[in-house]
N, C-alpha and C positions, 0 to 999 in steps of 0.2 A: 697575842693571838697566834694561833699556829704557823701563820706563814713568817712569822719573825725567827720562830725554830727552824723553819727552813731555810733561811737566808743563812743562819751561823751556821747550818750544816755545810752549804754550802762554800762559805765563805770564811775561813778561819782567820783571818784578821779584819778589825774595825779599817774602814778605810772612807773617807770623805774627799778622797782626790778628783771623783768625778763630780762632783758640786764643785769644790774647791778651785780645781785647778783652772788657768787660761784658756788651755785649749782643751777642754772635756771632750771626752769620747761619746757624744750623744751627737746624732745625729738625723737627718728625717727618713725616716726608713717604712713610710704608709705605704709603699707599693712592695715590701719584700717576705717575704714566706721561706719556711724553713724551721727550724727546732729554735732557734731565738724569736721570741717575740719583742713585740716593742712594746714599751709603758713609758706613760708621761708622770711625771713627778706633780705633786704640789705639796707646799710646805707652809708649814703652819703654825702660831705658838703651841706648845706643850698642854696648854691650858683648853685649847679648841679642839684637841685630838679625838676624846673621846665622841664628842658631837659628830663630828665629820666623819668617824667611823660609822657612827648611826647611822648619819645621812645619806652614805654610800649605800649601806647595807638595806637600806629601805628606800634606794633607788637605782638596785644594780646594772639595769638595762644600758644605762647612759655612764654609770661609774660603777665599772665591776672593781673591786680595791682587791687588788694581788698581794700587797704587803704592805708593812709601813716598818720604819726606824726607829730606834729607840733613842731619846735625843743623846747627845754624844757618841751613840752608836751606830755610825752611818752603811745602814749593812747593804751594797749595790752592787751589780755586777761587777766580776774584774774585767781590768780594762783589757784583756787579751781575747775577750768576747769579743771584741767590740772593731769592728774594720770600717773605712773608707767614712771616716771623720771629717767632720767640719770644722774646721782646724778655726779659731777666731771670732767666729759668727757669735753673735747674739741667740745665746740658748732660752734664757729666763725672762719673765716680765718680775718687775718689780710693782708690790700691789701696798700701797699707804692709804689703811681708812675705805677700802674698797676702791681707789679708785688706781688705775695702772697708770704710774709714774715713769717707766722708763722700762728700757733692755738692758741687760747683761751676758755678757760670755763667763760669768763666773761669778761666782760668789762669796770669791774670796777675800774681799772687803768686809761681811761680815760674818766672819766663822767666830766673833763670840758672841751675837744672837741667835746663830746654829747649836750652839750647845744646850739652849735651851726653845726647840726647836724641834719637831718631828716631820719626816719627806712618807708621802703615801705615793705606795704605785700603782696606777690606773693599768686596768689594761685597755689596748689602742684597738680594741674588737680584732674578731678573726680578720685573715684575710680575703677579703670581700673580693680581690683581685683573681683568687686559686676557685673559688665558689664560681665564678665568670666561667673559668675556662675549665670547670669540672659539669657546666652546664651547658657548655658547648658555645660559647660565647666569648666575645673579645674582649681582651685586657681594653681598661677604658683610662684617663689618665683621672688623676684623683681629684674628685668631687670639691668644691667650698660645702661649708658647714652651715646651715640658716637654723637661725632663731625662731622657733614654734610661741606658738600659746598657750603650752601645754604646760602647766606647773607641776615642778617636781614636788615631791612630800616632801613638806619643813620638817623640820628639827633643829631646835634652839639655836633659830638663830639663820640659821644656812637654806636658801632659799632663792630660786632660780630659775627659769625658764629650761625646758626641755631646749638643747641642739640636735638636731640629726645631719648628715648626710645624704645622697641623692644618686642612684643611679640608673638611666633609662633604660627599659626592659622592654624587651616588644614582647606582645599579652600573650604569641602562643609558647615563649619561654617561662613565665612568669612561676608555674607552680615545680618546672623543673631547675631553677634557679632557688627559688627557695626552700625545698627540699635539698640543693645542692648546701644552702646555708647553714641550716638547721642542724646536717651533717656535720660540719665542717666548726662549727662554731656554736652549736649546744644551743642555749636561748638567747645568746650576745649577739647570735648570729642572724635569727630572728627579724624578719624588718617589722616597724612597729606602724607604717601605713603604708598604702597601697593605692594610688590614686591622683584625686586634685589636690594638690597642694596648701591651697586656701582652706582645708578642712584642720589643717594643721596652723593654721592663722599664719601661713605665711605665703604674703603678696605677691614677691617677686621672688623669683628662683634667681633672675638674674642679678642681683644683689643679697649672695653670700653674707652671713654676720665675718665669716674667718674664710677665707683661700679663692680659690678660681671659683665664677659662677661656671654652671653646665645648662645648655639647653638640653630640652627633650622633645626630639625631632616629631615630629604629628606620626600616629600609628603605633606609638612606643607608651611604654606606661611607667608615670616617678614613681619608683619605691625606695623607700626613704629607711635608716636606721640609725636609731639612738650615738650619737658622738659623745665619748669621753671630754669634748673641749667643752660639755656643760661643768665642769668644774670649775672654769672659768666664773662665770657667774657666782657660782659658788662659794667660789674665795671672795667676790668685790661684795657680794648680799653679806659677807660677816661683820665687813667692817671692823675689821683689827687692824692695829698700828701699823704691823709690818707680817707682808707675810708674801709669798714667791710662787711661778706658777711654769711650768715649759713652755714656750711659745706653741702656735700650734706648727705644725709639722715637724717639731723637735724632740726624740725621747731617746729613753736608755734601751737597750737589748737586754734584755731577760730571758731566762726560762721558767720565771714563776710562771707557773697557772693556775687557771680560778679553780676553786673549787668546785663549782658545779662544770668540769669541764667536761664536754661532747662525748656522746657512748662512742664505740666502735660501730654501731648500727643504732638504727631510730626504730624504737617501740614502736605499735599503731599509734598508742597515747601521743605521740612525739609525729608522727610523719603527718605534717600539715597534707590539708585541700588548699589551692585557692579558688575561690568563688566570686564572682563578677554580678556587685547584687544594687547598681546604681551605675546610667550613664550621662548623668546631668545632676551635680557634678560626681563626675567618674572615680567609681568608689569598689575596690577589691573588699573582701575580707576573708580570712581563713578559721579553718576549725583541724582537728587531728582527725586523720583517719576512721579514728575508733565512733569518736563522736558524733563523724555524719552519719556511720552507719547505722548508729543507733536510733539517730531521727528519720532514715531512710525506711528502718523497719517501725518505728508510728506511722511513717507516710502511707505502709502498704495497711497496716491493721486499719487504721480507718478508712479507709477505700475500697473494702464490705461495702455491699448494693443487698441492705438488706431488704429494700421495699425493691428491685427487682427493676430498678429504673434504665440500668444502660449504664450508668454512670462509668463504669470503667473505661467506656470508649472518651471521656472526658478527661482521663487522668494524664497530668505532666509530671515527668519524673524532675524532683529534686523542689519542687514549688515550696513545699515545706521547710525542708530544709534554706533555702534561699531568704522566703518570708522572717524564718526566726532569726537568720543572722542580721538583715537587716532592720529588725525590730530590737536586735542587741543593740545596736549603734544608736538606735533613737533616744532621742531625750524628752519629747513630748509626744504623747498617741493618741487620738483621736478614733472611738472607735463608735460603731453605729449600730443597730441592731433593731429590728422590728419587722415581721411581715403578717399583713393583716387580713391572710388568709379567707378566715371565718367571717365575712363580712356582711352576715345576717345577726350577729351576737355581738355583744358589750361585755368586755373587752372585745375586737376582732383579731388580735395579738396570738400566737401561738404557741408552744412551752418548746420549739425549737428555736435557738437563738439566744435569746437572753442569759438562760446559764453557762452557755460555751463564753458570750460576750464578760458577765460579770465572774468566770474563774480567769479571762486573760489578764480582764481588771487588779484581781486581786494577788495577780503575780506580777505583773510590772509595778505595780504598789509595793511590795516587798522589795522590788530592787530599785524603790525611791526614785524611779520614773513620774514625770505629771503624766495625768491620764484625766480624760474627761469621754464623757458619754453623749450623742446626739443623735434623738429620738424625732418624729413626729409629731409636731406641734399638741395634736388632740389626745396624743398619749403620755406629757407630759407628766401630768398628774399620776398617771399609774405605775411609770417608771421611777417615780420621785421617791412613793410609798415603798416600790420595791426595792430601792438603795436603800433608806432608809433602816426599812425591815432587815434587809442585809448586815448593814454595817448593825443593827441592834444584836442580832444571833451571832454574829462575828463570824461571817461570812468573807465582810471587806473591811478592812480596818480602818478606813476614814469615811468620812463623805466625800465623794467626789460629783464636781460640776455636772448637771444634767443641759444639756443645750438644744436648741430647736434653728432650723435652717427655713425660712420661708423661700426663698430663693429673688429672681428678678430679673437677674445679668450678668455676664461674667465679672462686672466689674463688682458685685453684690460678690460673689464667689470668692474671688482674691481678696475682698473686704476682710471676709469669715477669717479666712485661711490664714492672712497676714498683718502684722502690727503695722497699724496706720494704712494700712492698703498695700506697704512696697512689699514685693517678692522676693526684695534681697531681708527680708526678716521673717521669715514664716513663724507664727503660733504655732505647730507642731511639725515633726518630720515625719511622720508616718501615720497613715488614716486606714482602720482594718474594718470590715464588712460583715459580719458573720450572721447570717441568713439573715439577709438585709432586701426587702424586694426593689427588683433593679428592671430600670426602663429598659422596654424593649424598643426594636427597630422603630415603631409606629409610634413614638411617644407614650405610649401607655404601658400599663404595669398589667403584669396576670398570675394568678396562680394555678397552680400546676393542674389546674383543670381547663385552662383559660378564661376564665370568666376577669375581666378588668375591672381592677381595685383602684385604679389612678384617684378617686375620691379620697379615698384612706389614707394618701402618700407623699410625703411631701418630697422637694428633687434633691435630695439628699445626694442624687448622683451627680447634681451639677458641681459638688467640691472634689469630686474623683476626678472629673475631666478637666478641672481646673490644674490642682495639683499637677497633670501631667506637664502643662507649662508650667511652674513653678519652682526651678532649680531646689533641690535641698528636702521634697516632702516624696516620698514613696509609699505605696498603695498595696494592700492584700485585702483581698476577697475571699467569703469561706463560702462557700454552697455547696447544694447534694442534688440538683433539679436542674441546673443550666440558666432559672429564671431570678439567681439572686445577685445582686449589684456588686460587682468584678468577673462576675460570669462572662463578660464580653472577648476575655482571653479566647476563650477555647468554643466560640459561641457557634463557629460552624460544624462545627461536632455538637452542638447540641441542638444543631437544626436536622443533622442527619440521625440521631441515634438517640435521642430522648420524645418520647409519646408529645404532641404539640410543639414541639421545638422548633419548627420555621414559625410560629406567633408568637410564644414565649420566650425563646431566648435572651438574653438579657444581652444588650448592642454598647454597656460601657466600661469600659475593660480596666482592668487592677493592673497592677507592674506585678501578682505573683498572687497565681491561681490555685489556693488550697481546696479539694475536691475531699468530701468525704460520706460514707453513708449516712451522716446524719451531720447537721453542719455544728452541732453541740459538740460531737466528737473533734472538730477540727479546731476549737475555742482549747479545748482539754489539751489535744498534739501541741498547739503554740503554746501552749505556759512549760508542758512538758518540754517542748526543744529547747525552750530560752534554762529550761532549767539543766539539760544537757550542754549547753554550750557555755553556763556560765561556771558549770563543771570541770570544763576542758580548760586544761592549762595551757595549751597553744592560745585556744581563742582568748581565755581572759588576758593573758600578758599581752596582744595587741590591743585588747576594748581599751586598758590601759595606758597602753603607748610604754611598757617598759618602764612604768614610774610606781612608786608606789611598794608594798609589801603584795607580795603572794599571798593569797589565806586560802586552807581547806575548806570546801563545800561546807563542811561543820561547823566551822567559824560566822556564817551568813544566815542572815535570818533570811532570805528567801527559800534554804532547806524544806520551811515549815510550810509555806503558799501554793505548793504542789495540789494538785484538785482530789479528792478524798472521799471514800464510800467507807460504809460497816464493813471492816472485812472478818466480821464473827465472829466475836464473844461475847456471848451474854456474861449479863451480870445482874446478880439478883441481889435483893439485901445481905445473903451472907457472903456474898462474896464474889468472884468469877467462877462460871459456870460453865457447861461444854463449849466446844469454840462448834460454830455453824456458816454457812450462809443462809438469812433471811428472805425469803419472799414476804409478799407484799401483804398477806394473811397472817404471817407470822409476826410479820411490825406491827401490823394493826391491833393484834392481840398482845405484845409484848406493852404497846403502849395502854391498852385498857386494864391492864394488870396494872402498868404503873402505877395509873391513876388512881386504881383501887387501893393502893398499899400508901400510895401517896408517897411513896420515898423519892428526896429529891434529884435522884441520878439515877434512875431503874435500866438495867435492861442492858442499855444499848453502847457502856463503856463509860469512862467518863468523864468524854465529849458528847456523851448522845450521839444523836445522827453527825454523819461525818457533811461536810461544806457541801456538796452535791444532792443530800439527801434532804438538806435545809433549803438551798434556794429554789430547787426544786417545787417546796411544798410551800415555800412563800407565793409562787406563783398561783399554785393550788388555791391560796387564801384567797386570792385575787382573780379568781374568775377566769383564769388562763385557759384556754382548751386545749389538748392534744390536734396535732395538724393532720393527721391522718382521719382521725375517727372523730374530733370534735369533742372528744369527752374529757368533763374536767374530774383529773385523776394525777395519779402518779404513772405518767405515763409520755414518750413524746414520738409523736410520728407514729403513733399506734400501737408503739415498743413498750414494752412493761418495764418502766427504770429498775425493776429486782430481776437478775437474771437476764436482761441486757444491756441496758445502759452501765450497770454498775460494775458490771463484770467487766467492759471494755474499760472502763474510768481505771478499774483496778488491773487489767492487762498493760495500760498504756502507763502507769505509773510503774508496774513491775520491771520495764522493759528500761523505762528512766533509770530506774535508782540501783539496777544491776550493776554489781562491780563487774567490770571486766577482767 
């Protein structure tokens, strides 16, 4: 590999004296800065070599590999590098069958298993100590290393628990500190959590796996990063005869560096946020620069008041943003969706809701999220047929669970919520709302005319106020009216400045208030953010904790789950034809043409109508009415989906998929 070319440039003779000899020039050198860095060795047969480079390679966060040896060629720094040695001490662990047999200060007992034998150099991360005080903050003494739950990526064989590090940050240093890292130390430098602990499955901070434990004093926040002492593990999970590892605080001085090492300056792509989007338990996450901005301008695009409501006196900056990151972190989503408006008509259901609800569906589905759906008991049926229908047109690629809440008691609440009823196991981490009618002050539900729908509704909100006790589950609400359930964020602003708002408001509040002209628009923003941040190379490499390969957007099938309109080309039998945009007269005719030629892909490309233009008109099938005008059409909130709806579907994906 290249960095072995670099060692002989550097190093014109073979030399093995710093393995070899009694008193090797290796020493613990975690606290020092300057043009040598430190790297820890491990040593391995000849036969494992290849593997264990993979494994590094597809787990650089925690094992960045600066170089390795060629066996009998032992190419390490010269020992004139090297000052204020620990002359004697036990450098090495010795590893039999995985398991650590003993210390050594040398390894000169066996220098002829050495000859067929290869030394990898880890680097020992930036210096976290210089990041401190380039953030204006105190050198701290050096952390123990604790053992995560976090599994590194196998590879034949080599296989390991993530280790990190720990150091206490109080929260208003937090994003000038890790900007300070980022700098300083490229993506090594990167911390890979930011918060409780326990999310990281680890118990006690005060029981280090390797060194000193560190409290963190109340008011200050752990963030944590990846340690090279996961090689550790790594060597006892291969289970070879024999094989050697640095102890920890022990390594060699180098000037290798990594390859991907630190620009002179951080791109947007590269200059992290951090963002504060859970405080039970207390949970950071970051994204780059570029990337919030990009969710920042969806956040503005849908917060258009095209029905003239007021809504803008409603809007909170960053809700959007904040929502999809913590909706990155989720592993189970619970989402809801139904307001039953029309409540002189069968269905009384509206065509706002459901398809912003079934496109966030069918993007967390793509990033192999569980997801399920809960509806209102008496709408069951209708919502059944409409997944159904869905996942048939390939809207959503599976079936997913339809669920119904009758309600009772709190205790009936955290039932729902959680396995066997304890809190400390929740069924899902995140419950989303997207024009969902939400109880007002008075117990009763109303639509935005006030007339009370509570017969139609079941208390779907009592798992929102639930979750708020429930360590572990967090809440978004989508509305455009102030009376749909998470509206209780912002609910005094929607008594003062939306038409009915001291009846209507809705009194039970989301952890993260998405406002948009139409609440279908803010179902489309969430699929789009998650798909901007799972974009972003900052955010990805924390979702992952530093483990794993990197892969291009290209590489993931959630590319394809983005929400989708006609963007205009016909297509006739002979072929593609002018590129346009369609209104609603023009579809109608393009598809009676179809029918008449009977060809089995006419017209409209060929996917046909694009995700949006299908569920849309499943709904249609089903008796859906528009919530403004009551009419069943292609149409929601009064708005003609050709020429508004579509166009915003296709502005908010333009705005995604823009290279920067």
């Amino acid at each position: 590999m290249p960095f072995t070319l670099h060692l002989r440039s550097r190093l014109p003779s073979a030399i093995r004296s710093l393995i070899l000899q009694k008193k090797p020039n290796i020493r613990n050198t975690s606290s020092m800065a300057g043009e040598l860095r430190p790297a820890s060795l491990v040593v391995l047969p000849r036969s494992l070599a290849p593997a264990f480079e993979r494994f590094c390679q597809v787990n650089t966060g925690p094992l960045p590999l600066l170089g390795q040896s060629e066996p009998e060629k032992w190419m390490l720094p010269p020992q004139g590098a090297i000052s204020e040695t620990r002359m004697g001490h036990p450098q090495f662990w010795k590893y039999e069958f995985g398991a650590c047999t003993g210390s050594l200060a040398s390894l000169e007992q066996y220098s002829e298993q050495l000859k067929d034998m290869v030394a990898f150099f880890l680097g020992c991360s930036f210096s976290l100590e210089e990041a401190l005080e380039k953030a204006g903050l105190p050198r701290r003494d050096p952390a123990g290393h604790s053992q995560t739950t976090v599994p590194c990526v196998t590879h034949a064989g080599f296989c390991c628990p993530l280790v990190v590090t720990m150091r206490p940050i109080p929260k208003d240093k937090l994003e000038g500190l890790v900007r300070a890292c980022c700098s300083l130390g490229g993506e090594q430098g990167q911390p890979v959590h930011m918060g409780d602990p326990e999310l990281l499955g680890i118990k006690e901070l005060s029981k280090p796996a390797y060194g000193d434990a560190m409290v963190c004093p109340p008011g200050e926040v752990p963030v944590f990063w990846p340690s090279p002492l996961t090689s550790l593990g790594a060597v006892s999970s291969c289970e070879t005869p024999l094989a050697f590892a640095s102890i920890p605080g022990c390594t060699v001085m180098t000037d290798l560096k990594d390859a991907k090492a630190p620009p002179g300056c951080l791109t947007p792509e590269r200059i992290p946020e951090v963002h504060h989007i859970s405080q039970d338990p207390l949970h950071y996450s970051i994204a780059s620069v570029s990337a919030s901005q990009k969710i920042r301008e969806l956040e503005s695009m849908i917060g258009i008041d095209p029905g003239n409501r007021g809504i803008g006196h409603l809007l909170c900056k960053d809700e959007l943003l904040k929502a999809s990151l913590s909706l990155s972190h989720a592993r189970s989503v619970l989402i809801t969706t139904g307001f039953p408006t029309h409540f002189n008509h069968e269905p009384p259901e509206e065509t706002d809701g459901p398809p912003g609800a079934v496109a966030l569906v069918a993007f967390l589905q793509a990033l192999e999220k569980e997801v399920a759906i809960i509806v209102d008991q008496r709408a069951w049926n209708l919502h059944q047929k409409i997944v159904e229908d869905a996942v048939e047109q390939g809207v959503l690629k599976t079936q997913i669970p339809i669920l119904t809440y009758q309600g009772g008691s709190v205790e009936a609440a955290q039932a729902f919520l959680c396995k066997n009823g304890d809190p400390q196991t929740p069924r899902f981490d995140h419950l989303v709302a997207i024009e969902r009618a939400g109880r007002a002050a008075d117990g009763n539900y109303y639509n935005a005319r006030k007339m009370n729908i509570k017969h139609l509704v079941d208390p779907i909100d009592d798992l929102f106020l639930a979750a708020k006790k429930i360590p572990g589950i967090s809440s978004t609400g989508v509305g455009d009216g102030g009376n749909e359930l998470g509206m209780g964020k912002v609910k005094e602003a929607v008594r003062r400045h939306i038409r009915h708002g001291d009846v209507i408001a809705c009194d039970v509040e989301a952890d993260f208030a998405v406002i948009a002209g139409v609440s279908n628009w803010g179902g489309y923003a969430l699929a789009c953010a998650l798909y901007i941040l799972y974009s972003c190379a900052v955010h990805s490499q924390y979702l992952r904790k530093a483990v794993g390969p990197s892969r291009a957007p290209g590489d993931q099938a959630w590319t394809q789950a983005l929400p989708s309109v006609i963007k205009g080309v016909a297509v006739g039998p002979a072929g593609p034809c002018v590129s346009w945009r369609l209104g609603a007269s023009q579809l109608e005719t393009c598809w009676l043409i179809a029918c008449t030629l009977r060809t089995p892909q006419p017209f409209l490309g060929p996917r046909r109508m694009r995700m949006e233009e299908k569920m849309l008109g499943i709904l249609v099938q089903h008796k859906v009415r528009s919530g403004v005008s009551g009419i069943v059409g292609m149409e929601v909130d009064g708005l003609p989906f050709h020429n508004t709806h579509a166009e915003m579907i296709q502005k908010l994906v333009d705005v995604t998929t823009a290279q920067v």
